[in-house]
C-alpha positions as a printed NumPy array, in Angstrom:
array([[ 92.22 , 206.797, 104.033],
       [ 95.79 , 206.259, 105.349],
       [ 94.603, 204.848, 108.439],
       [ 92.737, 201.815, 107.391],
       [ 96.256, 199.957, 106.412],
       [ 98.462, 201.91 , 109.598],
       [ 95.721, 199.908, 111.915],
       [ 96.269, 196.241, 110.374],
       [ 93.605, 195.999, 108.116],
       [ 90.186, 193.975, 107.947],
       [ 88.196, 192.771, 105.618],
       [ 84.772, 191.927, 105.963],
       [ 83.111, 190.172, 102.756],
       [ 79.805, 191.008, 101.311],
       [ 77.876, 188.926,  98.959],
       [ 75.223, 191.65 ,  97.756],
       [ 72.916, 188.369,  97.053],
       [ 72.867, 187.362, 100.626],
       [ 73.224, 190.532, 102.708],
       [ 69.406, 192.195, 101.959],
       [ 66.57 , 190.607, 101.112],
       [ 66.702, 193.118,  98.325],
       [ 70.201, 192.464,  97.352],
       [ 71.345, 195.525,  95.634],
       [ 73.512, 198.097,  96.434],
       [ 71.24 , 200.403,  98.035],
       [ 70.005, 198.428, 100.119],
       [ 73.561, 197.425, 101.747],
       [ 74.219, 200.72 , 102.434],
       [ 71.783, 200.811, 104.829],
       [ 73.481, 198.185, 107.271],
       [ 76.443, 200.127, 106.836],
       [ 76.693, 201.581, 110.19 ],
       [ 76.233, 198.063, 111.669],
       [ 79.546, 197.419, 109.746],
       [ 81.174, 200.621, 111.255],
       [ 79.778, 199.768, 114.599],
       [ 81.353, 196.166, 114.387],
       [ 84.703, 197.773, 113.259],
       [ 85.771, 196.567, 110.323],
       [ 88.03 , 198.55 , 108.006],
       [ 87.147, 197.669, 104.409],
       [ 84.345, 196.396, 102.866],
       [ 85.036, 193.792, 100.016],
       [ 82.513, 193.774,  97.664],
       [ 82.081, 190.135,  95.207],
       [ 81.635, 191.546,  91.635],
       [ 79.337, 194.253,  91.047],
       [ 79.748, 194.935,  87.114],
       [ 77.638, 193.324,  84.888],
       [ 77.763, 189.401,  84.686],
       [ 77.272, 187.371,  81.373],
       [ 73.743, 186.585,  80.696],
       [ 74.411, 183.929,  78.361],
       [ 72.293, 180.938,  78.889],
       [ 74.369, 178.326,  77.191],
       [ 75.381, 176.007,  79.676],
       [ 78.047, 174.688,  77.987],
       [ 79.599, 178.079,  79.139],
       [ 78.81 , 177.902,  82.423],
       [ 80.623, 176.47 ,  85.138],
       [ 80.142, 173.418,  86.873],
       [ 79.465, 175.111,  90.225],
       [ 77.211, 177.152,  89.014],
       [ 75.199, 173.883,  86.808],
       [ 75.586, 171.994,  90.078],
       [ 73.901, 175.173,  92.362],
       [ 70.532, 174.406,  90.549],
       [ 69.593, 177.827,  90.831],
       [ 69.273, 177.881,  86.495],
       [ 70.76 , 181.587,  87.241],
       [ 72.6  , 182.271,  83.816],
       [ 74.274, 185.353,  85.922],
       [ 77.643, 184.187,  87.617],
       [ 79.34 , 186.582,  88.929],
       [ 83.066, 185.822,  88.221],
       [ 81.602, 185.536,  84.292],
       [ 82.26 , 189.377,  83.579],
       [ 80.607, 191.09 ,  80.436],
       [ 80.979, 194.564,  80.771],
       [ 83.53 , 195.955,  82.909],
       [ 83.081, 199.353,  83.433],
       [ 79.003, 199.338,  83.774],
       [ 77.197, 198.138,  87.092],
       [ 75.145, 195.33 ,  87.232],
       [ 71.49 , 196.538,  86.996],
       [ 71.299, 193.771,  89.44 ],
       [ 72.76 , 195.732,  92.178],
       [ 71.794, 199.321,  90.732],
       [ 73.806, 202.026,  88.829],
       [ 76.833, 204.067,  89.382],
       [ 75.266, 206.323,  91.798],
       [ 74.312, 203.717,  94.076],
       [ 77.675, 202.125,  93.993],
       [ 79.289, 206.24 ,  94.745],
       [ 76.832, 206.458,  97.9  ],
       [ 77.86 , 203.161,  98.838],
       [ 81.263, 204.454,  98.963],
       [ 80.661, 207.779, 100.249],
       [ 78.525, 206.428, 103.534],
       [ 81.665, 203.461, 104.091],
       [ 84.17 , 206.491, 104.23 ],
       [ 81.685, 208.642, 105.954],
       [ 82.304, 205.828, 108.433],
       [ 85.441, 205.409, 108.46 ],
       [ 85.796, 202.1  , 106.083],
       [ 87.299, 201.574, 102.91 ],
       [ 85.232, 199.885,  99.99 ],
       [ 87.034, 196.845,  98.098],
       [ 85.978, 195.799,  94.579],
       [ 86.371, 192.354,  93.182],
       [ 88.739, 192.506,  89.973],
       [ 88.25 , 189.532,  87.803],
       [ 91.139, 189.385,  84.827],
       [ 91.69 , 185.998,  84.615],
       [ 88.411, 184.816,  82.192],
       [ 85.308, 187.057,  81.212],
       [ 82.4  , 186.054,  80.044],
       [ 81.828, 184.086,  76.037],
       [ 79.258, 187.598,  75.272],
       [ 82.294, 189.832,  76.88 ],
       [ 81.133, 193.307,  74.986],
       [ 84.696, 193.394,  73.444],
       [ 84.937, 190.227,  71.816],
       [ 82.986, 191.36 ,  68.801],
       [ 85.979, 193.724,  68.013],
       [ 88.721, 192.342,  70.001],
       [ 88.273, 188.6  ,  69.309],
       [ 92.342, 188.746,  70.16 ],
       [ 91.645, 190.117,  73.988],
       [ 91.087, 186.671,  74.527],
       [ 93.165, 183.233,  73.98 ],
       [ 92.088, 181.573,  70.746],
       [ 92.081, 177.674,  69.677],
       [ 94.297, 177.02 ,  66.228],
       [ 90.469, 176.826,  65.077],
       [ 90.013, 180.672,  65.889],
       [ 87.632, 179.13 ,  69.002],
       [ 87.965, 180.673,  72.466],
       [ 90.415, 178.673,  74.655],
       [ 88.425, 178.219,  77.877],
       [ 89.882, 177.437,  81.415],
       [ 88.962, 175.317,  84.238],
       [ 85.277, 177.02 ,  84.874],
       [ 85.074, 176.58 ,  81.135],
       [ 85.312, 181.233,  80.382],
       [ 87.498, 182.252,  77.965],
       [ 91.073, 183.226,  78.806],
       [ 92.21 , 186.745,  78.785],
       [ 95.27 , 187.17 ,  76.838],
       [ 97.8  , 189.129,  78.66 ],
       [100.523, 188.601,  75.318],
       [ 97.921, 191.166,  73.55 ],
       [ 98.643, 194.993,  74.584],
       [ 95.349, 196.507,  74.364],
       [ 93.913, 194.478,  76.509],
       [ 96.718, 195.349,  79.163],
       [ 95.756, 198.876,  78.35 ],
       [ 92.142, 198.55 ,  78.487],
       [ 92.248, 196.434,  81.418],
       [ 94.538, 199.487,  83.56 ],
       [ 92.383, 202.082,  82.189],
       [ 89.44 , 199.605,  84.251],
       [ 91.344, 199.697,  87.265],
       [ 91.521, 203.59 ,  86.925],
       [ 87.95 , 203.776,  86.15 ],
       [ 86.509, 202.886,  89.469],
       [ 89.092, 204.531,  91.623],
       [ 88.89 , 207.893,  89.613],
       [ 85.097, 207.824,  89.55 ],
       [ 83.875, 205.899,  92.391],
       [ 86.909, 206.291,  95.051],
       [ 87.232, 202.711,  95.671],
       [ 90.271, 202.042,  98.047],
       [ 91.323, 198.484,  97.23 ],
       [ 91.062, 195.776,  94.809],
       [ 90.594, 192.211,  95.463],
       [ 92.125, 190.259,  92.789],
       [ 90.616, 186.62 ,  91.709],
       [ 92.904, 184.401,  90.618],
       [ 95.402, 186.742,  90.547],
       [ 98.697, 184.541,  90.551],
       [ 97.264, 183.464,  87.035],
       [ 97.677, 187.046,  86.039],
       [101.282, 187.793,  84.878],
       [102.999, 190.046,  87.4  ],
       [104.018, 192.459,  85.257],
       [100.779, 193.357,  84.61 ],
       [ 99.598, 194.087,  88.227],
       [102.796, 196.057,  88.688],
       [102.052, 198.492,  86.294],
       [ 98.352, 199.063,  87.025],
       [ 99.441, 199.609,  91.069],
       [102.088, 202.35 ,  89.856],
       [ 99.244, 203.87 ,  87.783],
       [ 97.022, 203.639,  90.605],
       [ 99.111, 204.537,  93.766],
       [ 99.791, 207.963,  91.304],
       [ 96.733, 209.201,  92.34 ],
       [ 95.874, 207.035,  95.254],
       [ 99.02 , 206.121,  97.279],
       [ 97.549, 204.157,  99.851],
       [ 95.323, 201.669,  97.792],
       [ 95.081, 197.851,  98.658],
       [ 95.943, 195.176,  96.942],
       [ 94.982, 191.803,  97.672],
       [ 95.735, 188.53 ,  95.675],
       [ 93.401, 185.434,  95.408],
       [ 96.644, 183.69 ,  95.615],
       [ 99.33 , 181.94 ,  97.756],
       [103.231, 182.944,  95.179],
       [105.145, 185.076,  97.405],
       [106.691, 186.589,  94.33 ],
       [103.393, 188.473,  94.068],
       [103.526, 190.39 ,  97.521],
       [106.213, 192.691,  95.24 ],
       [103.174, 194.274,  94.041],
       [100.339, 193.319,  96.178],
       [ 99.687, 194.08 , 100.199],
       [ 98.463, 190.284, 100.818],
       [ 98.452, 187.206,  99.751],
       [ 95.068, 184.554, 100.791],
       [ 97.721, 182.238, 101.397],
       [101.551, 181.262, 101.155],
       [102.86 , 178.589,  98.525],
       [106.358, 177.558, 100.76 ],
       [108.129, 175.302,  98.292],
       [108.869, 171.865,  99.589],
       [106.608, 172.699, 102.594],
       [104.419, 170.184, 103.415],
       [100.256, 170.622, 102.82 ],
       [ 99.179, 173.489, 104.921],
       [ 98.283, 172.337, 108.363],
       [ 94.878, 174.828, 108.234],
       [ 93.383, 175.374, 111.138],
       [ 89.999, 173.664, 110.224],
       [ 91.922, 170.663, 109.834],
       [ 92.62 , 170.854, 112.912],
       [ 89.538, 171.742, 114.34 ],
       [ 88.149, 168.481, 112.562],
       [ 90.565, 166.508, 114.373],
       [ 92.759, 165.708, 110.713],
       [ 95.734, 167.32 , 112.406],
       [ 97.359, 168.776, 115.262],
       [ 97.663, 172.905, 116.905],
       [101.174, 172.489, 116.794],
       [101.443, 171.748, 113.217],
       [ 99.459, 174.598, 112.53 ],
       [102.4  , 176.47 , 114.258],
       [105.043, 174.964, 112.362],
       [103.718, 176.585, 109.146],
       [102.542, 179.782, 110.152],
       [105.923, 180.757, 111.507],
       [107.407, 179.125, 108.281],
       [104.78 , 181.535, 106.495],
       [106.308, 184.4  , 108.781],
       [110.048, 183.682, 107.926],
       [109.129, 183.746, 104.135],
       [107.563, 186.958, 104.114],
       [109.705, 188.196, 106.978],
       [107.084, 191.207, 107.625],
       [103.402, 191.169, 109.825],
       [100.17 , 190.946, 108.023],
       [100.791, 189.981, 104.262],
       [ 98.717, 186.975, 104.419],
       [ 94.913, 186.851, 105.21 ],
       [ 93.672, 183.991, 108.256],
       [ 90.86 , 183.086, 105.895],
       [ 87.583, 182.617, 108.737],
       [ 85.252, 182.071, 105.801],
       [ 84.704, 183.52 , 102.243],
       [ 81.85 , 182.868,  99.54 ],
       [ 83.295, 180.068,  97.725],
       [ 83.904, 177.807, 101.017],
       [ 80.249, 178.86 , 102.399],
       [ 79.208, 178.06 ,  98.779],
       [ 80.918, 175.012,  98.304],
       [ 80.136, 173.559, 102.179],
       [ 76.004, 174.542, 101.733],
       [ 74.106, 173.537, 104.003],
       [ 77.487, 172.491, 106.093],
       [ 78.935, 175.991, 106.644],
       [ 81.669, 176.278, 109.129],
       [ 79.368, 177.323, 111.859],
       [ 77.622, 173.901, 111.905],
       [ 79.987, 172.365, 111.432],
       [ 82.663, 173.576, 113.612],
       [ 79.74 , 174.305, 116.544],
       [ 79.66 , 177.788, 117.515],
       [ 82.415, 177.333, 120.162],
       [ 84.816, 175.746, 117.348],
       [ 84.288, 179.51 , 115.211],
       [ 84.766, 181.525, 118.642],
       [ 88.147, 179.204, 118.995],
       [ 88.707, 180.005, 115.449],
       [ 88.205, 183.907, 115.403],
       [ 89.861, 184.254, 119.004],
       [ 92.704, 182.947, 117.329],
       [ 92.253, 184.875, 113.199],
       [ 91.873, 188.319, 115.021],
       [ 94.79 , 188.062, 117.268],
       [ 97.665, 186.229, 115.284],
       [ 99.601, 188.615, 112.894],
       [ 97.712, 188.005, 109.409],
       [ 94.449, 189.773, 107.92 ],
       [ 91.303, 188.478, 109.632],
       [ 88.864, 188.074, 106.611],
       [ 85.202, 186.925, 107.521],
       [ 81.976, 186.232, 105.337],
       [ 79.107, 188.323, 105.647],
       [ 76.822, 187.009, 108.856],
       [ 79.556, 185.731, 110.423],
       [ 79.583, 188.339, 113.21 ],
       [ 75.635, 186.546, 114.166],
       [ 76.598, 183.387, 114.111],
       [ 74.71 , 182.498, 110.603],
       [ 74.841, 178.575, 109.709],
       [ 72.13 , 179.307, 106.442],
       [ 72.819, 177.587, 103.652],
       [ 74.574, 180.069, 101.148],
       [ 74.771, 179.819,  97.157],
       [ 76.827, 182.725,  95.055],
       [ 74.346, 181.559,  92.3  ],
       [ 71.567, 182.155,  94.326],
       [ 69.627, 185.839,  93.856],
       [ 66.08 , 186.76 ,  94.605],
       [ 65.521, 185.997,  91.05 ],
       [ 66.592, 182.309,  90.672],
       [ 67.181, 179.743,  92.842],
       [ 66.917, 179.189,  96.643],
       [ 66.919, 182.091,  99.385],
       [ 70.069, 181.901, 100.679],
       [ 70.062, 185.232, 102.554],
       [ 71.364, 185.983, 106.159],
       [ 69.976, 184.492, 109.18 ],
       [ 69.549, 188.118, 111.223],
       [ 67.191, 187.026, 113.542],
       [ 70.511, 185.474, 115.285],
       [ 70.433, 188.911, 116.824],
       [ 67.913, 188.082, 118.726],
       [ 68.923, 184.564, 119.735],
       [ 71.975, 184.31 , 122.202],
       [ 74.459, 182.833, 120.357],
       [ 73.984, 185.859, 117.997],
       [ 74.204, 188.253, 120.8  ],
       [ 76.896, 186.429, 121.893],
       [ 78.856, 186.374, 118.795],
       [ 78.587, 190.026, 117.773],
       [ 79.989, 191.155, 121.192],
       [ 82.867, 189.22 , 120.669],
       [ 83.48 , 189.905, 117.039],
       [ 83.428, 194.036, 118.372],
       [ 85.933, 193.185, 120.999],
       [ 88.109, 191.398, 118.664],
       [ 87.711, 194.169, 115.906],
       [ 88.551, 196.496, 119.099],
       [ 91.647, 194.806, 119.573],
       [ 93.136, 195.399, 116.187],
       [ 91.666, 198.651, 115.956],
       [ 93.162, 200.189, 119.307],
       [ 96.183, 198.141, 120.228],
       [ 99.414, 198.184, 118.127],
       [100.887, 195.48 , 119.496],
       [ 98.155, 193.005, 117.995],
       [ 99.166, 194.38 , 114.595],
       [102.708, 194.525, 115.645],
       [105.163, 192.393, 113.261],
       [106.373, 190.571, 117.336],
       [104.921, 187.424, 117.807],
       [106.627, 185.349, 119.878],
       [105.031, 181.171, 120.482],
       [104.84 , 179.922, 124.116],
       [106.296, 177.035, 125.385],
       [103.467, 175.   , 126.916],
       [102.776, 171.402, 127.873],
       [ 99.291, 171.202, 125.689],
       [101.321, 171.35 , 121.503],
       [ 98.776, 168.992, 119.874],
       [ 95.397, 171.019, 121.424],
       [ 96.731, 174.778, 122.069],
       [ 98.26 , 177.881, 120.306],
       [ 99.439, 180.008, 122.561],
       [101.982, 183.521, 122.01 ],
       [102.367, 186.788, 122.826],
       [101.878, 189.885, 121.07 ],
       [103.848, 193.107, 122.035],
       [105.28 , 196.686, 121.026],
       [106.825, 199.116, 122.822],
       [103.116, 200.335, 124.63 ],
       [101.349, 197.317, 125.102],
       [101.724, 193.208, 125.523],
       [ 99.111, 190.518, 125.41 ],
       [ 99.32 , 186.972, 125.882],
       [ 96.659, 184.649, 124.05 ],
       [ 95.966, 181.02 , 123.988],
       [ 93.153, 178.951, 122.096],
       [ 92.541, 175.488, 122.529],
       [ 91.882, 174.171, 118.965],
       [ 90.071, 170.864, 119.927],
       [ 87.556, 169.121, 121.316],
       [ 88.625, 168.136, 123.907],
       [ 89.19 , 168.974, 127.459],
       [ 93.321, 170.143, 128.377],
       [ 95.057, 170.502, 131.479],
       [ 98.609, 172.445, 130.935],
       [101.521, 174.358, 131.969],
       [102.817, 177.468, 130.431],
       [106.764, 177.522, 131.185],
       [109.005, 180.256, 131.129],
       [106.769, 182.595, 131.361],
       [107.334, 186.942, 131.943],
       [107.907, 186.917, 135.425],
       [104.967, 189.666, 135.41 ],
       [102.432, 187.598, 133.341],
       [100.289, 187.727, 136.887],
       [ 99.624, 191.026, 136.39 ],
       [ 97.23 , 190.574, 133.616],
       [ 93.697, 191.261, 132.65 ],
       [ 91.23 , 189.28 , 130.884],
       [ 89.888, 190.936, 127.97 ],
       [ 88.135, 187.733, 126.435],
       [ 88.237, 184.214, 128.672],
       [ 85.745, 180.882, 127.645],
       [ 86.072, 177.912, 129.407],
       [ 89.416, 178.453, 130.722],
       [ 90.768, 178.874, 134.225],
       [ 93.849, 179.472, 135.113],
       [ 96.845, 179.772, 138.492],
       [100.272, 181.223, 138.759],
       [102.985, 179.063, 140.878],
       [106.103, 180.619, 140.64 ],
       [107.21 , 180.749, 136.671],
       [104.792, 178.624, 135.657],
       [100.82 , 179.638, 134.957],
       [ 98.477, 176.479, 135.342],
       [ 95.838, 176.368, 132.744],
       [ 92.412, 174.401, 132.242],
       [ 90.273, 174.893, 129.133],
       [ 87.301, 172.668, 128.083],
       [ 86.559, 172.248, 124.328],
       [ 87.448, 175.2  , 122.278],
       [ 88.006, 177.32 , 124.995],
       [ 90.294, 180.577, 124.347],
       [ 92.083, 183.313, 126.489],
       [ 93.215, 186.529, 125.526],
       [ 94.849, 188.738, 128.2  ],
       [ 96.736, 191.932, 128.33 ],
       [ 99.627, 192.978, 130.524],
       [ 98.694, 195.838, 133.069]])
């Protein structure tokens, strides 16, 4: 499975609750090849083993209170984990989910969850010490109000690597994604990656986290903590008018200094706690669909991991809820009738061209990025992207608003390009300068002939 993380890799996220009306394992495998066909390279699935059933709410945590969905099973509230949620199915259906993603060409992802487990955790009864205790011999309970996991305590180091094993020995799972995982001690996730990359060198590791300390052991961070940097400039925030392109510049290439190397950090599109948390104001509405084409123009073709929700490749604005199954609460499942809309259509032919681009071109996985000097900082991010094959140029206008600009300096053979993706731009060469006009959220993204 070498090749998924040679090709920079791709992660496409799949809530099991949202992707079928059935919302089980089996099920998902059947929209497999529409995965393979959009060309993603691994498959991240949100927990699968079994959840806490527990229906003591003082246990449960406020997002999941707040949902209204009276579901006692969160997902991230982990009682068992080494046995499938009948939810989704049973260990077969999880291996054929895996087989058919490899048969495919993708790798499968799991969602490791070591920071809390669930108050009826199946160990507890004997292991009361796997988790942190009061000075009353109660569970000490974090932030979603789970018990902590105590990492000072051996066995459950031991038993928590022989978990990791587990579902790599018998289910060939090619990657973990790890929540929470810079409130994990380090030291722990170093060991279980020797243990695993033993048997599977080429696994993936990445952490719901932004210390860069962590990228010793792990492929990819979701984010970067820079200290003394100032907050983030996102690009959402800048898509909501709270800040400007060239801000967001400023700390991605402070984000590229600090790890000095391509594609250890993930350009987050969407995931299920932001379409959770936003409801019925997902990105999609509330960006516009041009805002999310600006947005993924720009996630596929800058050097970090493009990560995208599940729908996001039809254009789906439903109102999602990680509480939500076909058991309690709302239906909160995919809008694929997008597919037969235009924006849908539209949206899944650019989403394959972008996955194309990673796939087949080097260059847009390449650790070379270099910015552009342009007269448009505040509205447009434009750079190029080059190896020793292939160059592309690529600019994305961020805003709302209309821009007039000129690119300076440019290669003197930048006129010998071809568009691979253009909306709502237009463009001139005069002498070593290239003239650009691009409406509201319009993008380019050109390659060198």
């Amino acid at each position: 499975m070498e090749e998924f993380k040679k090709k920079a890799p791709s992660i496409y996220q799949l809530s099991l609750r949202a992707f079928t009306p059935e919302g089980t394992l089996q099920a998902a495998a059947g929209l497999l090849p529409h995965l393979a066909e959009l060309g993603t390279k691994y498959v991240e699935l949100l927990p699968v083993v079994q959840a806490d059933e527990g229906e003591d709410r003082k246990s449960w945590s406020k997002r999941q209170i707040a949902s209204e969905t009276d579901n006692p099973k969160n997902n991230y509230r982990i009682k068992d984990y080494f046995a499938i949620d009948e939810e989704y199915g049973t260990d077969e259906d999880l291996k054929d989910f895996v087989t058919i993603a490899h048969s495919l060409q993708m790798g499968v992802m799991l969602d490791l969850v070591y920071f809390h487990c669930g108050p009826n955790a199946v160990f507890l009864k004997d292991h009361p010490d796997f988790v942190k205790q009061n000075s009353d011999g109660s569970f000490l309970t974090g932030e979603w109000n789970f018990p902590i996991l105590n990492f000072d305590n051996p066995e459950l180091r031991e038993y928590l690597w022989s978990n990791m094993l587990y579902f790599v020995e018998k289910f060939d799972i090619d990657g973990y994604r790890c929540d929470v995982g810079d409130r994990v001690p380090l030291d722990f996730w170093r060991e279980g990656v020797e243990r695993i990359k033993r048997i599977k060198p080429d696994f993936f590791m990445l952490n719901e986290g932004g210390d860069p300390e962590y990228l010793s052991v792990f492929d990819a961070n979701y984010w970067l903590h820079i200290p003394s940097s100032e907050t983030p400039a996102g690009v959402e925030y800048v898509i909501e008018g709270k800040n400007s392109a060239d801000k967001f510049c400023e700390y991605w290439e402070k984000c590229r200094r600090v790890l000095s190397t391509q594609g250890r950090m993930s350009f987050m599109i969407e995931n299920h706690d932001i379409a959770s948390d936003t409801g019925a104001e997902r990105r999609e509405k509330k960006f516009g669909t041009a805002g999310m084409e600006a947005f993924l123009a720009l996630g596929f073709t800058l050097d970090g991991i493009p990560f995208v929700f599940n729908g996001c490749e039809v254009a789906d604005d439903l109102e999602h809820n990680m509480f939500a199954n076909r058991f309690h609460g709302r239906e909160t499942g995919i809008n694929w009738a997008n597919l037969l809309r235009e924006k849908g259509k539209r949206r899944l032919k650019l989403m394959q061209t972008l996955y194309m681009l990673r796939n087949k071109y080097a260059a847009i996985s390449s650790k070379e990025l270099i910015w552009a000097e342009h007269t448009a900082e505040k509205n447009v991010v434009a750079f190029y992207r080059s190896d020793e094959r292939d160059s592309f140029f690529v600019m994305v206008n961020l805003t709302d608003q209309q821009v007039t600009f000129e690119v300076k300096n440019i290669p003197h053979n930048l006129h010998l390009i071809k568009d691979i993706v253009v909306s709502n731009t237009v463009y001139s060469f005069e002498k070593s300068e290239m003239k650009v006009s691009m409406l509201e959220f319009g993008y380019f993204i050109g390659q060198y002939l």
